[in-house]
N, C-alpha and C positions, 0 to 999 in steps of 0.2 A: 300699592294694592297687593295683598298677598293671598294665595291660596293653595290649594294641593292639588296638585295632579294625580290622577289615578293610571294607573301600569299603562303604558302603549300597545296598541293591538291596532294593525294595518287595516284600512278597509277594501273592501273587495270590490271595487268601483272603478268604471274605467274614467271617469272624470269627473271633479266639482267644479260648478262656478261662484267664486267669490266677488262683492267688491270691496273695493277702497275706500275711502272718505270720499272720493272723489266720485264716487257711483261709475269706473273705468269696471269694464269687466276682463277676467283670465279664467284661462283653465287650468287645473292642476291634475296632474297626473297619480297612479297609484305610484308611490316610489317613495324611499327613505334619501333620496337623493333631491328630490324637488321640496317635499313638507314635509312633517311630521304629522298624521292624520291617527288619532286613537278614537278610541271606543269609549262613551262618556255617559255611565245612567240619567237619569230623569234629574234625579235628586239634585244633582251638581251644579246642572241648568235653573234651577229654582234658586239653590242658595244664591243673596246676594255676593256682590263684592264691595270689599270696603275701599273707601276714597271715593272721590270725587271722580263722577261718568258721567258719558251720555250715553242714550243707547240711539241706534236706529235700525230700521226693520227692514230690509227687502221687500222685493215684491215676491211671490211666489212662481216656483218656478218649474217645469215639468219636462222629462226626456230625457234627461241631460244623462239620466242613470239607469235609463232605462225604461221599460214600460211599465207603467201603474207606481213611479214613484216620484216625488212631491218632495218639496224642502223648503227651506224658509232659511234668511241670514239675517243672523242678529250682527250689528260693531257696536263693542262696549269700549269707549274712550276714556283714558284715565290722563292723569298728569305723567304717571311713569310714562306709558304706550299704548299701546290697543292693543285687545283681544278678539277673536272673530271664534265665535262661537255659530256653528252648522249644522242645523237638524236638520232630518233626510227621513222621512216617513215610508215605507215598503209595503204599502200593499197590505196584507194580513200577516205578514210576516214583522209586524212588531215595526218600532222607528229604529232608527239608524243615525246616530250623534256623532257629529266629528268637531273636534277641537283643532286648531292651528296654532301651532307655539309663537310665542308672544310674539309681536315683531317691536323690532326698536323703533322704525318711522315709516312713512311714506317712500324714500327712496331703497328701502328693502325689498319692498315690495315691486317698485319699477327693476328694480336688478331682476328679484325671478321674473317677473314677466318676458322679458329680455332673454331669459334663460328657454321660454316657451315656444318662443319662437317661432322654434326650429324642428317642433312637433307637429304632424298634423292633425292630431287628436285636440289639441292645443287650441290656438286663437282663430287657428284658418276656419275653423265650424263655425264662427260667428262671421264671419267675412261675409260680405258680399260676392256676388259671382263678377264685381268688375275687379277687386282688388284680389281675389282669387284668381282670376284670369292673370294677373300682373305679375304674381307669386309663382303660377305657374310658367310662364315666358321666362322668367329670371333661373328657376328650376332649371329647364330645358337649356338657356345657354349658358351654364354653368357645369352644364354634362351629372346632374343628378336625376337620372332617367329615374329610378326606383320610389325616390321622394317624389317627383313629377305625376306617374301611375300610380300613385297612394292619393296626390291630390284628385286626378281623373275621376276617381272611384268615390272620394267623398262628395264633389259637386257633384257628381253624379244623383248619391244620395239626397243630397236636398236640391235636386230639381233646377241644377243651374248648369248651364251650358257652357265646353270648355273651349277657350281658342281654338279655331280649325289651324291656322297656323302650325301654333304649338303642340299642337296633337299630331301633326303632319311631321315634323321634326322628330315627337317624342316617339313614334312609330320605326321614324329609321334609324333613330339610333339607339334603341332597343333591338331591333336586326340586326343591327353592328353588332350589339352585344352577347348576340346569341340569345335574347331574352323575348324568345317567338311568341309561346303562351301570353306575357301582357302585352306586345306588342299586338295580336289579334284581341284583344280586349278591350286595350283602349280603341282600335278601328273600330269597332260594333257600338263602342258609347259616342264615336263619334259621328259615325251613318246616323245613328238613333236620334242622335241630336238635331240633325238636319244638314249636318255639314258632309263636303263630297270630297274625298281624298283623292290626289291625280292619281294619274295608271301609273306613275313612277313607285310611288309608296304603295300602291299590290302589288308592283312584280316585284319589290325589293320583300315583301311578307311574303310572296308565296315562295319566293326562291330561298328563303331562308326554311321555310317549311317542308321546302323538299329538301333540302339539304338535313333538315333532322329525322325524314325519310316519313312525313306526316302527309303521306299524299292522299287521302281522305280529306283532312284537314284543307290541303289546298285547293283538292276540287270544288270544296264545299264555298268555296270565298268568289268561286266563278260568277252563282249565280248572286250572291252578296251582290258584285260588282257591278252588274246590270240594274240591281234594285235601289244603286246608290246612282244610280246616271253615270258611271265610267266604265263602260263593256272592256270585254278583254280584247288583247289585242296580240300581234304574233309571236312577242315576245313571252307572252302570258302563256300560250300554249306550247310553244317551243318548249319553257325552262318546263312543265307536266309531262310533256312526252321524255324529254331526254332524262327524268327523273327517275318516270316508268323503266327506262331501258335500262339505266346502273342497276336497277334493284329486280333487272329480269322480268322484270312483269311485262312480257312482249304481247302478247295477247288484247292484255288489258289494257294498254296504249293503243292497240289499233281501236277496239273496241268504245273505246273514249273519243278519236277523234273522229269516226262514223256516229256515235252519238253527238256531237257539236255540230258535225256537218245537216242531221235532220232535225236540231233545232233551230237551224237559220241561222249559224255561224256564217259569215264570208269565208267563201271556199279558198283558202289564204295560198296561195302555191307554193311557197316559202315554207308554210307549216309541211305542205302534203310532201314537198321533196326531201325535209330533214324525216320526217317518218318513211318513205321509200329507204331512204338513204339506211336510218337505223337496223329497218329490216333485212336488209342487204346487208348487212355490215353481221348482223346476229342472228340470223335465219336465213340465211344464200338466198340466190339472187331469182331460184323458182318461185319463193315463197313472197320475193318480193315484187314482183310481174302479179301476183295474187291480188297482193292488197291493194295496186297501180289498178289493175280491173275494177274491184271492191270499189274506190274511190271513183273512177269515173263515174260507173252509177249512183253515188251521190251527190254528185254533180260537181264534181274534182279533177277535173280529163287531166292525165299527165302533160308536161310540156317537156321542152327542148332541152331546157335546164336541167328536169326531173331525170331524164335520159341519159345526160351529161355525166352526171352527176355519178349515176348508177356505174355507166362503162369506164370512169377514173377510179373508182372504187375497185372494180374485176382487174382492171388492167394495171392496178399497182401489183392484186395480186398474182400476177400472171398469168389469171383463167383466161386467155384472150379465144377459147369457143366461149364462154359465157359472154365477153365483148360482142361477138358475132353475131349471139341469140341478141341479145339487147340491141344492133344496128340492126337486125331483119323488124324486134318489134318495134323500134321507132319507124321503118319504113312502112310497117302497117296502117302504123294510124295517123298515114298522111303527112310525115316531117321527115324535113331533111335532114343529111347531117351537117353543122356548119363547120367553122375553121376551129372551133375549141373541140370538137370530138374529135376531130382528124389531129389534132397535136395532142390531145390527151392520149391517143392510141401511140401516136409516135414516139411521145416523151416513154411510155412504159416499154415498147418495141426496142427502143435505142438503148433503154436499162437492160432488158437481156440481151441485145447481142441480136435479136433477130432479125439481119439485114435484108432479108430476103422481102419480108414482109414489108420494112419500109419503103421498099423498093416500090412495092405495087399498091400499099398508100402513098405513096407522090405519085403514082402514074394516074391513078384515081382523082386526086387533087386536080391532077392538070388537064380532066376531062369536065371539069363540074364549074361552079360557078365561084367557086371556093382553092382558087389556085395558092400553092405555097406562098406566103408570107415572109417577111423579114423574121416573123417569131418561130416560124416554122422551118427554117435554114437555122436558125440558132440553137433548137433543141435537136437536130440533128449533129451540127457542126461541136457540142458540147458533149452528146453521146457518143462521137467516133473519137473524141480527143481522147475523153477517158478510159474507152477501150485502147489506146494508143494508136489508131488508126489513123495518123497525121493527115501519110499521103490521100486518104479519101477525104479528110476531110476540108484540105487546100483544093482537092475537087470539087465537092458541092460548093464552099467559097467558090470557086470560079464560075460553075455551074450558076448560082445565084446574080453574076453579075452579071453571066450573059442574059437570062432573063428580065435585065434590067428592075432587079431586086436589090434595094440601096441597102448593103449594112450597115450597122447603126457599130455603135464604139461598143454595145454587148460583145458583138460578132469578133472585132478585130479584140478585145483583151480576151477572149477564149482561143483566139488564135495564139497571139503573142504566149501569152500562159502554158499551152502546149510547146511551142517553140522554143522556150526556156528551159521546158522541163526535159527535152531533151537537148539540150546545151547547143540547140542552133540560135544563139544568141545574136551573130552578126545579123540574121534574115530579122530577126525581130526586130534591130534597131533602124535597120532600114526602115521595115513597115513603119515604125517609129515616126522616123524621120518624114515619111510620106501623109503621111494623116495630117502634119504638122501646118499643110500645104491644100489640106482639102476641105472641106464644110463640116469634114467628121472631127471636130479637136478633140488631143489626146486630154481625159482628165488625171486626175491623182492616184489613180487605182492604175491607169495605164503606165504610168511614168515607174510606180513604183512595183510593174510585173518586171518589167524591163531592167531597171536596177538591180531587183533581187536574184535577179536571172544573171546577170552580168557581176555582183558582188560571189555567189556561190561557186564562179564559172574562175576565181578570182582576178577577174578584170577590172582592175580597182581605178586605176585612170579612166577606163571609158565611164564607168559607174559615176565618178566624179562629174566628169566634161556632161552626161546627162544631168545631173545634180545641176550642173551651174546654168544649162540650159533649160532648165524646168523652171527656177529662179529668173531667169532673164524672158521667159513667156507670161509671166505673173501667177506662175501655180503654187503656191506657198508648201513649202514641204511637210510634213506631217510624221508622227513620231512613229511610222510605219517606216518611212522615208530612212530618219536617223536610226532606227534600230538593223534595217535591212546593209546601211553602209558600214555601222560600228560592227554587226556580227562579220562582216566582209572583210575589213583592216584586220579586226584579229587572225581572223583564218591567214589570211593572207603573211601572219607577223608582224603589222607593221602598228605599230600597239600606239606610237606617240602620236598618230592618224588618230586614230579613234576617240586618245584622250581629248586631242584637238575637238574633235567633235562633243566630247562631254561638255564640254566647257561653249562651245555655241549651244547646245540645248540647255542648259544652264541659263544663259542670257536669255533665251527664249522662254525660258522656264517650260520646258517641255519635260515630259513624265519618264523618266530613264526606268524601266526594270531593275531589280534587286538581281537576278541572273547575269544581268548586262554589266553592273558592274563589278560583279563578284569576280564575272570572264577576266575581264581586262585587270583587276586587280592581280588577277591570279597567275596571268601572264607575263605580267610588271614583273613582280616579286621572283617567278621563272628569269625573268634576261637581268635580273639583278638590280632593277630601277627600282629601290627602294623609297626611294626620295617620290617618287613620280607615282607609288602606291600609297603615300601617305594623303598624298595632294587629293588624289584619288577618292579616300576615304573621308578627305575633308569633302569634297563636293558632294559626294553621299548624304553628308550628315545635314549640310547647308539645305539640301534637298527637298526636308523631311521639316511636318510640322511636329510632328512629335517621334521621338527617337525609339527603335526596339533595340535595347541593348542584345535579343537573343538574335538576329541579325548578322550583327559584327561579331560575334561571338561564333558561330556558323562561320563567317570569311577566311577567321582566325585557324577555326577548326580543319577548314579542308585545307590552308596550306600545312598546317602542321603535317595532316596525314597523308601529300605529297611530299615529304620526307624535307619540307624548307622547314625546318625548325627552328632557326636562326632569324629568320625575316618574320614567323609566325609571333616571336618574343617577342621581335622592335614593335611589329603592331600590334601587339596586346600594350606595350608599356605606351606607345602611343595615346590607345585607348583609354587607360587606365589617366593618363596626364590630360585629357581632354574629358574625364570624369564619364565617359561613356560606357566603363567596364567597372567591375570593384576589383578590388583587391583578395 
């Protein structure tokens, strides 16, 4: 069969549909990559062709190009192939011919189809909404959010409803991705739809919304969420107010949540205290006694918590008269103070220094119904340590026992820790050894103040005999443990101690520091153990799942520039024979 083709000229269409022999349908996009689509007069359609054909005609077909346009598909069969000749009629604007270059068979045509895909302009437009539905799940757990929200938007278009599932997914991780604008898109075609998204995927949309500082936007999704059956809830209004406050709009946060409160929001406590809170925190603490009033009247009364809250805020920052104004107006409106205000006062009291005052919070305490506690001897007993105030603070410990107030093992390792840290080590091992014998057992973190205290002290025998006793209670040692006794040998000099110890945490496969054994290396190569810093540096390397040559390189460097120059070379050429360095 032969004829002429006349010049190529693309047409301006966002899609044809063709068929096969087999009446299958595809779409074709505009592209020189998909067909070859030109522009074909009248005339050409008329001439015949020579050879043997058949023809057969489509149905006609409407939409596909737009409005007010019309086509018809001829397939002309020869012996060589087939040709598929495409009229497209436009409205008054004349007809519209498209040719498709010859194909050689039936499976050329399955190959583009194949190629199509992966369009949505493509085959998905003829789908059904159950196999679109399928397309779109498959989208979603394959993490093609963009394709996914392109399918959304077409069922949308022909009136077919998309998995609420998948649209619940495609929502949040479109959030992930920062891609907020169709993430609120597709939620509004999915409320539209009839489907009800949990409060998890809006507070994961609004907090991404405040986070691009679209707080309009989020407000706006409030009443969405009531109108879909999932009211907001405290999270909902928390992540709005604390959004309001990064971006200074303090006002208009208050204002927002006295608006929720008289449209019948739950008066949420939890909300009202993180907004007292905020105010206080960006507006001092008159102006937040303001909005505490403002809110009762809309029927938000402060609580115990809200108070709490406010006086740990002043008394981090030392205004303890504004602590004073806020205990006189909680005494006003008929609340006590309990045992978290009175250690919140004392925990900031014991930060500055101000003993006096502690003094007459506890004498307070031990008029009321709210007597010191075991938590309230420990943030005492932790404030005088760190001012170095030992001897008072073996006081209130005694103080507290005669009150028949049990320490807990908080108590006795802030003791022991201060007892260390001025090198009364023997008193701690006792304590030690005491506890060992009482209901309070010592755990890991005790054993290992104790040690640490007795390794820096360098009592390296006792440090051990506790070691082997910590071991013989069933307390497993911990690489706190190993590191507090190898920095200890070293100081101490006794460096073949420590190796020893490399080498159990080796077996142990416990996590050695790069510092740790750079020390001991460094020390070696100092007393002239050569041999005993290679070993050294083998146990390093064995160590490690993958090597940094700049590491050993660093070890090499600082003995060089301890002026061991000679032990620096043996383990570079070491290095170098173990292919861990170049040349």
């Amino acid at each position: 069969m032969a004829y002429t083709l006349v010049p190529k000229l693309l047409i301006e269409a966002p899609a044809l549909h063709i068929q096969n022999s087999s009446s299958s349908r595809m779409d074709l996009q505009t592209g020189s990559n998909l067909s070859l689509l030109i522009k074909t007069p009248d005339v050409l359609l008329r001439n015949p062709f020579s050879g043997n054909f058949s023809c057969q005609s489509s149905q006609q077909w409407q939409g596909a190009l737009g409005s007010g346009k019309t086509g018809s598909i001829l397939f002309c069969r020869s012996k060589q192939g087939s040709v598929c000749l495409d009229r497209v009629k436009e409205g008054n604007a004349g007809s519209l011919d498209r040719i498709v270059d010859k194909r050689s068979n039936e499976q050329h045509l399955k190959k583009l189809s194949s190629s199509l895909r992966l369009t949505l302009d493509g085959p998905l437009v003829e789908n059904d909404e159950t196999t679109n539905n399928k397309v779109l799940k498959s989208f979603c757990s394959h993490g093609k959010l963009l394709e996914a929200s392109k399918l959304v938007d077409l069922m949308t278009r022909r009136n077919q409803i998309p998995d609420c599932p998948s649209c619940v997914n495609l929502i949040r991780g479109l959030v992930n991705a920062g891609q907020t604008g169709k993430a609120a898109n597709v939620l509004e075609i999915m409320v539209m739809s009839g489907g009800t998204p949990d409060i998890i995927t809006y507070n994961m949309l609004i907090s991404g919304l405040c986070r691009k500082g679209l707080l309009n936007s989020a407000i706006g999704f409030l009443d969405y969420m009531s109108f879909s059956g999932c009211p907001p809830d405290v999270i909902t209004y928390n992540t709005i107010l604390r959004a309001m406050f990064d971006r200074s709009k303090y006002d208009q946060a208050i204002q927002f949540w006295k608006d929720q409160l008289r449209k019948g929001c739950p008066p949420y406590s939890i909300t009202s205290t993180i907004l007292v809170e905020l105010v206080c925190k960006h507006c001092g603490i008159i102006r937040a006694l303001e909005v505490m009033e403002d809110l009762a009247v809309e029927g938000c009364s402060p609580d115990l918590v809200t108070f709490n809250s406010m006086v740990n805020f002043a008394s981090k920052q030392g205004n303890f008269e504004d602590s004073a104004l806020l205990i006189y107006y909680l005494l006003s409106h008929g609340l006590e103070p309990n045992d978290v205000t009175y250690n919140t006062l004392l925990h900031s009291l014991s930060t500055y220094g101000c003993w006096n005052e502690v003094d007459e919070i506890l004498s307070v305490m031990n008029e009321t119904s709210h007597p010191p506690s075991v938590v309230t001897y420990n943030i005492l007993i932790n404030g005088l340590c760190k001012h170095g105030l030992l001897d008072r603070a073996i006081d209130s410990f005694t103080q507290m026992v005669s009150q028949n107030c049990l320490p807990d093992i908080i108590t006795y390792n802030t003791l022991l820790r201060a007892l260390c840290k001025e090198a009364m080590v023997d008193e701690a091992v006792q304590i030690l050894h005491c506890l060992s014998d009482s209901s309070c057992s010592p755990s890991i973190i005790t054993y290992n103040i104790v040690i640490d205290g007795l390794a820096k002290n360098g009592l390296m025998e006792k440090a051990m005999e506790l070691y082997h006793r910590m071991e013989k209670d069933g307390i497993c040692p911990d690489d706190v443990t190993y590191r507090c006794l190898i920095w200890g040998f070293c100081r101490a000099d006794l460096i073949e101690e420590a190796v020893e110890l490399l080498k159990e945490m080796g077996n142990s496969r416990r996590r050695v520091r790069d510092n740790c054994y750079r020390f001991i290396i460094h020390r070696l190569c100092q007393n002239g153990k050569l041999d005993s810093a290679k070993q050294v540096l083998k146990m390093m390397i064995s160590s490690r799942h993958k090597v940094n040559s700049s590491v050993f390189s660093t070890i090499v460097a600082g003995i060089a520039g301890a002026g061991m120059n000679e032990a620096a070379m043996e383990l570079r050429e070491k290095l170098m024979e173990w292919k861990i360095l170049k040349e």
